[in-house]
Each structure stands twice: as C-alpha cells, then as structure tokens.
N, C-alpha and C positions, 0 to 999 in steps of 0.2 A: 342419468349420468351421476357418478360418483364427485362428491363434491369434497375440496383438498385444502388445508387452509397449511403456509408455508409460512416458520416464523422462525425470524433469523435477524442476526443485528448486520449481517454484511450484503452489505446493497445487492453488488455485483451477483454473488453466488444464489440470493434471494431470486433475484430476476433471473438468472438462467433455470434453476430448477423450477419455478412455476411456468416457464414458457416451456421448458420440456414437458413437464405432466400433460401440458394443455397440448401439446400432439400428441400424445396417448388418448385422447379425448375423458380425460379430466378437468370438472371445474374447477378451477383455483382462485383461491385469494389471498394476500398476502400480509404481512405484519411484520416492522421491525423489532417488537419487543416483546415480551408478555402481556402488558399492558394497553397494548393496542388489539392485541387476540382477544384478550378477556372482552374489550368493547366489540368488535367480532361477532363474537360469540353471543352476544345480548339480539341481535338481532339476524343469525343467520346458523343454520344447521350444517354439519359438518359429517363425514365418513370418519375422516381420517384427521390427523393435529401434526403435521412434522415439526417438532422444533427444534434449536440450538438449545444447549445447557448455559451456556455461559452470555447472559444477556446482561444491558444496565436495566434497571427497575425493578420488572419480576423476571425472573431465571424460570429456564425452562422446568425444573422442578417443582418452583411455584405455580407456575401453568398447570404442572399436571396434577398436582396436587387439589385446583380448583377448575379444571377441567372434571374430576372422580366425582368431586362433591356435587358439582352444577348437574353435571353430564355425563352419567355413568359408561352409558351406552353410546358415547363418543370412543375411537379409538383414538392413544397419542403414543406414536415412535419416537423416540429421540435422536437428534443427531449431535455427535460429541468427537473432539481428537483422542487422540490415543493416551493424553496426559493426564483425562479426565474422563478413564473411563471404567476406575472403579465407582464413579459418580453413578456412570449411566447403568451403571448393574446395579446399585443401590435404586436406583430409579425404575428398574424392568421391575423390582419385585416391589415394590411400591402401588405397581399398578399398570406400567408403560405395558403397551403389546408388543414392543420391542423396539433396539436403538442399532444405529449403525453409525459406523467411523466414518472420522474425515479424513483426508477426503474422500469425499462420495462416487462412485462408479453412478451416473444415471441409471443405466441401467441394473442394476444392484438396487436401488432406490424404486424404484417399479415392481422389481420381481416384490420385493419386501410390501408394498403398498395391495399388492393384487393378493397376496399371502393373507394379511390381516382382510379385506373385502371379501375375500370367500371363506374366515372362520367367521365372519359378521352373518354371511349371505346364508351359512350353516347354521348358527345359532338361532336366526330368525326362524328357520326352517322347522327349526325342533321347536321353539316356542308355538309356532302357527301349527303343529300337529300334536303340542302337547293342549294349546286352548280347542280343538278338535275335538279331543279324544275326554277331554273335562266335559263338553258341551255333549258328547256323547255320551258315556260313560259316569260321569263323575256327579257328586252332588256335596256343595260346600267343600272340595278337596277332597271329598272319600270316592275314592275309586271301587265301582261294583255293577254289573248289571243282571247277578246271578239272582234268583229268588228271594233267599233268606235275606239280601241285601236291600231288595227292593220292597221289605216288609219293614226293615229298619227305617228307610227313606220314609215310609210310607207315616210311623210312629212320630217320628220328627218336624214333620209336616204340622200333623195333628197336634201335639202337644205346643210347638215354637212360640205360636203366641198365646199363649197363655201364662199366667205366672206358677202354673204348678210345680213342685218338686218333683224333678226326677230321679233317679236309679236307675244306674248302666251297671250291667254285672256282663262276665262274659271272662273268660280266659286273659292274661298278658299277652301286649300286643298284638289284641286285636283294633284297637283304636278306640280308646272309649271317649278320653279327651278329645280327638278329630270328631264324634258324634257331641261332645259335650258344646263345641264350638258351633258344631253347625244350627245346635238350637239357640245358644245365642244369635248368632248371624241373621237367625230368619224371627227372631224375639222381637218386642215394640225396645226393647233397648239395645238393640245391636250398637247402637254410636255410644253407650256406654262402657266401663269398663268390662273385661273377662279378667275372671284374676282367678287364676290354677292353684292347688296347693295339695302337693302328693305328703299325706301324712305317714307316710312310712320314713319319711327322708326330716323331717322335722324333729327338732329338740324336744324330748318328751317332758324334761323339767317348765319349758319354756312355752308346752302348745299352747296353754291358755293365754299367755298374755300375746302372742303372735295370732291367734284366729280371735277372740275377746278385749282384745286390748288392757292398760295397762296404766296407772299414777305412775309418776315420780316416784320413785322410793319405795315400790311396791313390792319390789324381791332384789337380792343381796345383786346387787353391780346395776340398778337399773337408775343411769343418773338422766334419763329424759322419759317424758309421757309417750305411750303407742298408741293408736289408734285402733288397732288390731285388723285382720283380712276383711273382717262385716261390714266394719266403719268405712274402710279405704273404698268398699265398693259401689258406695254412693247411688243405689240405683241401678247397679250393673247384676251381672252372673259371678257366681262365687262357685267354682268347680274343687268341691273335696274330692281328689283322686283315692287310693285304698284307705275307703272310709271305716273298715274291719281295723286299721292300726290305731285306728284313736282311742285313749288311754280312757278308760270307765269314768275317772271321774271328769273328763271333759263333754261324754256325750249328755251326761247331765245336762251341763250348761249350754249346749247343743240344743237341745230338745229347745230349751225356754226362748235359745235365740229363734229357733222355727217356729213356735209355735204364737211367740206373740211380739216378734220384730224387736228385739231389743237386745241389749247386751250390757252385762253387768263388768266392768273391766278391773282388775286385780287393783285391791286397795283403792276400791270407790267401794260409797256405799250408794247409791243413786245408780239405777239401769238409764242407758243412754238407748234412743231409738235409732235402730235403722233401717236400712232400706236396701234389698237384694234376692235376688231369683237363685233359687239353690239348687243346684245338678252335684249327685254322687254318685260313684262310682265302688267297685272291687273286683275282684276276681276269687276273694274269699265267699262262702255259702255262708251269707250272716241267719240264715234260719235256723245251721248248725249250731253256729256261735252263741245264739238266744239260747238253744236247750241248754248248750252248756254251760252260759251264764257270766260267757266273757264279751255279748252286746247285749243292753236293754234292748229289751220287749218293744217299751213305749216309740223308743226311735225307729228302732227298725220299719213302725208300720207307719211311724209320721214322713218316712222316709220312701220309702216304698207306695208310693200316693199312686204312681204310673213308672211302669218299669220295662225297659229295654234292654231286651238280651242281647250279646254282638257273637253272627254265630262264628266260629275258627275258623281258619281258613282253609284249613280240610275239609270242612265242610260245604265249602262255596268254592270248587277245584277251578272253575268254569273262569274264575276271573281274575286267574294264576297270570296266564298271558297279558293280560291288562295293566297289571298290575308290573309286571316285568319290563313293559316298555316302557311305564313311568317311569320307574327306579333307575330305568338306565340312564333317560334322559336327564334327571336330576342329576344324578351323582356323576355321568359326563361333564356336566356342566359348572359341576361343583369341582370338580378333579379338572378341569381345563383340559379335557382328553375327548377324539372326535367318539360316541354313541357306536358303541360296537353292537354289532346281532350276532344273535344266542343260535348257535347250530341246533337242526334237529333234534340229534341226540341230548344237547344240555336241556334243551326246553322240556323235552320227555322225562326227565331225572327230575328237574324242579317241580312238573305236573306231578308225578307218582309220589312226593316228597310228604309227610303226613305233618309237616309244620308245630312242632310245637311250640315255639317262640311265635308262631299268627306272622302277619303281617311286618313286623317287627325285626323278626328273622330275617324274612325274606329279603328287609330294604339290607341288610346285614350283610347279607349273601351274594347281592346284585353288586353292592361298592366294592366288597372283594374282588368280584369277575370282572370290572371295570377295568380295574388298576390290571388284573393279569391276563388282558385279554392281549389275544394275539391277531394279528394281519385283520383288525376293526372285526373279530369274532368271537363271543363266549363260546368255549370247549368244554368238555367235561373236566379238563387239567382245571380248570378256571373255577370249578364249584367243590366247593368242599367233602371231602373223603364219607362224611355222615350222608351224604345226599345219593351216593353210591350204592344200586343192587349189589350186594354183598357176594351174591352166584356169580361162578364164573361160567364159563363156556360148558366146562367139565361138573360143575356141578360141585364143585368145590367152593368154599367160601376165602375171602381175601380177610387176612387176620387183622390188618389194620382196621378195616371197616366195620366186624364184629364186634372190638375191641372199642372200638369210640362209637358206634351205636349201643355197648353195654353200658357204658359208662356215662352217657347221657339220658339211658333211661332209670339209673340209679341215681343221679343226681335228681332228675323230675320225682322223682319217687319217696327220697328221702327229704327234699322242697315239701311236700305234698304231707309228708307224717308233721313235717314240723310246721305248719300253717305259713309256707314262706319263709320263716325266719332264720336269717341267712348264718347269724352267728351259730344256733343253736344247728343250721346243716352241716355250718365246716368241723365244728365239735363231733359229728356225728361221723363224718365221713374223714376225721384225723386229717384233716388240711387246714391250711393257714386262709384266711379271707381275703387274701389277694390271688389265692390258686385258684376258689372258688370261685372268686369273680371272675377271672381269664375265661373259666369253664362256660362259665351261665354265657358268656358272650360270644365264646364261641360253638355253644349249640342253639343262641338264641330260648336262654332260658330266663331271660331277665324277670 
C-alpha cells in the first residue's frame, strides 16, 4: 500500500483529502505545517509529500527543498491558488514532480498521485533491470560480455591489488578511465582517493606546479603554497589520462616522482615524500613518440610495467545491444523521458556502425534518439545520418550521407597526421576551433 503524507495549514481541507485518499486504499498521515512533516518524515517512509506553499514556519518550498536533500527518492506535489502560482512553477522545476491548483477537484488529486506512483513503479523497474543487467554483464560499470572484454576483466583482476603501474592504451572512448577506476575499486586502497587528471586539458606553463606542487612565490601570480595531484593523493590512485601530452620537461620529473616516491615542488629545494598507485593512460603509440624523441625512453618502460589494451568497439560488435540498453536507461532517466526501444532496423544500423568515437560515441548517439524518439521508439529518423548505408534501393548513394561520412573520415585522418592536436587540425582543415569541435562531437571523434 502506497503510503501519502498530507500537509496543509487548513484543518478542514487537510481532513477531507486524507480521508478521501484513504478510500482510494492509500495510507495517509497528516501535518499541519512543514515543520511537523519534517518530524514525519524522521520516522516514517513516504510515496508521495502533497503539500500547501503558503504555510507559517516552513513553507511548502522549504519542505521540498529538504525533502530533495533528506529524501531524494520521495516524491512531492504541490498544492497552491491561482495567486501563487508562478511560486509553484518555480517550485516544479526545483524539484516538485508536480503542483495542482486550489481548489482541488479530489478526483484530479488521485489521477495526479497514481501519475507520479507509476513513474516511481517505472523508475524502480529500470533500476532493478539495470542492477540485473550490471550483475550480468557488467564489471565495476564497464558494460561487456564479448571476449576481448572478458580479457580486459580478466587483467584487472590480476593487477588490482597490487601497487604496480599501469598503462591503458587503446583508442578515444573506449573507456580507459572506467578501467582506470575499476582497478582502484578492486585496489587495497579503494576508500582512498581516485584523483583523474587528462593532461591534454591542463595549463602547460602551470603542469609542474599542479601534478608536483608548488612554494609561495614560486612563479609570477602564485600568492599561496600547492600541494600538487601526488601530494593531494595521500595514498590513493593518481590516473594520468593522455599521458603522450605531457611536456618533456615534466616527464622528467615524472620519472623521479615514480621511481622513488617523492616530489620535488617549484621553488623548494627539499623533495617531499609521497604516497600513490599510478595508472596511465593514451590513445597516442608512445613507442612512436620514443623513436622520435618527443617521450623518454626511460618513462615509457617505468611506465609500461603492465599494460592493458581496451579493444574498439568495432571490435567487440557483440555487446553493441548491451550496451544500448544501458545508455537508454541512463540518459531516460537523465532526460526525465519514459526508456524508448530501438526498432529492428535502428538496432541493425547501430550493429553494422564501425564506431570510431568507441563507446563514447555511442552514449552520444543513444541521448540523441532519446530526446527524438517517437511513440517510446528509436527509428532510424532518430540516429544520425553518418550511421546510415549510404545504398539506396537502386543502388545509388544518398549525398548527404557520402558527404558527412567523407568528412568524418578526413577530420579522423587529418586528427591522426597531427597527433590529436586540435589547433594544429583546425589550421589544417581552414576552420575556426569551435567548427572543429561541433564536428569531433558530432561524429564522436573526441
């Protein structure tokens, strides 16, 4: 039985709508303020929260406001007059699952209650077949049950507790951070920190005192001490994501903080000890990089101790499907929109689709067809024009789709001459770096 807590400053209206719910065969309890809900609520679980906006003490605003914080997974409607109810709209998007005017039609007040109970009785539903489908399929959040994948699981395992350095290499998005996490998770320090740091996206004047730390006074604006990513990690995993962007003269100082736990920080003269499990990652060939003299030698192989490769996800086609129901559910749930299914035909387009954006893409691809999905269906209207056999019936080709699968495979191509580097692509391909970046995200070539 759906339990109903009624909170209202006027007696009379309070008592008729809880004794109507209660013929509905709703439990109800009641409250004349916010303040007496909140006491409620310490001892007693709720579906649903109706309350009035305009109360003395806490106002129904305030309720919900610490209803969201206490009790996420409580639902609260609000009920408000017509005078005050740009209040209650301020308050749906706040958080309310929705408000209704006074006066209240009971029945209007039921329809609206049984509304919110079966997007609850839905939510749950996708939660218990998305922990299913994790318990099946999944390991630490990586969704996979094809081979290549179950060789990765398999490395992870192995290595997790141990404090050695790893090396994830593998394509963009294929997850390399989701494997970096899962070897902390299953680490002797998982309840310490993970602390992430994609060195492509860092200040290059600035990486040494943000991963090594830093004095007072040690370079021009720096009016407090850092501790730098080593220090802050106390113990924990320190994940360098495209470890190919780090500037020469910092793998230097790289190498000394791996090799003998300490860290020298800008404008000290004293190395400080620390303490942390190091996972790196790229998508760059750093053995490349070595011949040609833009990574040391020396790191590469203190780096490369144990190395997991993540294979594309072209090449794991098997757990395309799998992976498509996650993404729906997620991004459903994220979008407040009921978990649409993928018609045959779109599922067969996503299958045949040779992913170069990996997984990455994909989840890209999936929030798109969410939002444009029709009567709770993805359609082919709903997946992107590049995901499209190009052939027609006739045997002719559709120019739009020629036309933006050439142009995706020139952007990866000219990505590829210039090691990644985005400024040097848009230079290359006579675009602005904001046109470049719309591209890269909409073929999933981040």
């Amino acid at each position: 039985m759906s339990r109903i807590l009624v909170v209202d400053d006027e007696k009379v209206f309070r008592s008729s709508l809880a004794e109507f719910l209660r013929g509905q065969d709703y439990s109800v309890k009641t409250a004349g303020n916010g303040e007496e809900a909140l006491e409620l609520l310490e001892d007693h679980d709720f579906s649903v929260v109706l309350t009035d906006i305009r109360m003395p003490r806490v106002n129904g605003l305030e309720l919900l406001e610490e209803v969201r914080a206490r009790r996420p997974e409580m639902a609260v409607m609000l009920m408000t007059a017509h005078a005050s109810l740009d209040t209650a709209v301020n308050g749906f998007r706040q958080g309310a699952y929705d408000y209704i005017l006074k006066p209240v039609t009971l029945e209007d007040v039921v329809h609206k209650v049984e509304n919110i109970l079966d997007q609850q009785r839905l939510r749950q539903q996708v939660d218990r077949l998305q922990s299913q489908l994790r318990e099946r399929l999944g390991f630490e959040g990586i969704i996979g049950d094809s081979e290549p994948m179950q060789q990765v699981f398999d490395l992870i395992d192995r290595v997790a507790a141990l404090p050695t350095t790893v090396l994830l290499t593998g394509d963009s998005g294929t997850g390399k951070e989701l494997v970096a996490r899962a070897i902390h998770e299953r680490s002797e320090v998982a309840d310490e920190e993970f602390l992430a740091v994609n060195m492509g996206a860092m200040n290059t004047e600035l990486v040494e005192a943000q991963l090594f730390g830093a004095e007072k006074g040690a370079y021009t604006g720096s009016d407090r001490a850092r501790d730098g990513i080593f220090r802050a990690a106390r113990g924990g995993t320190v994940f360098l994501d495209e470890i190919g962007e780090m500037p020469m003269e910092a793998q230097a100082k790289l190498l000394r903080t791996v090799e003998h736990q300490e860290v020298m920080p800008l404008g000290s003269s004293e190395p400080v000890s620390v303490d942390f499990r190091l996972v790196a990652a790229t998508n760059r060939d750093l053995e490349q990089m070595v011949e040609e003299g833009t990574f040391r030698r020396d790191l590469y192989y203190r780096l490369n101790i144990f190395h997991i490769e993540l294979p594309p996800l072209r090449d794991r086609r098997e757990d395309i499907p799998a992976l498509v129901d996650h993404f729906i559910a997620q991004h459903a749930r994220k979008l407040r929109r009921p978990a649409p299914t993928p018609t045959n035909e779109a599922m067969k387009a996503l299958m045949g689709y040779d992913w170069p954006g990996n997984v990455r893409e994909l989840s890209n691809v999936i929030e798109r067809a969410v939002i444009l999905a029709s009567d709770e269906q993805i359609t082919l209207e709903a997946l992107p024009g590049n995901l499209m056999d190009c052939e027609t019936e006739g045997g002719a080709m559709s120019l739009d789709c020629v036309v933006e699968r050439s142009e995706r495979d020139h952007i990866r191509r000219v990505l590829e001459l210039t090691d990644g580097n985005r400024s040097e692509a848009a230079d290359v391909l006579e675009v602005d770096r904001a046109t470049l970046y719309r591209r890269l995200d909409k073929y999933g070539l981040d």
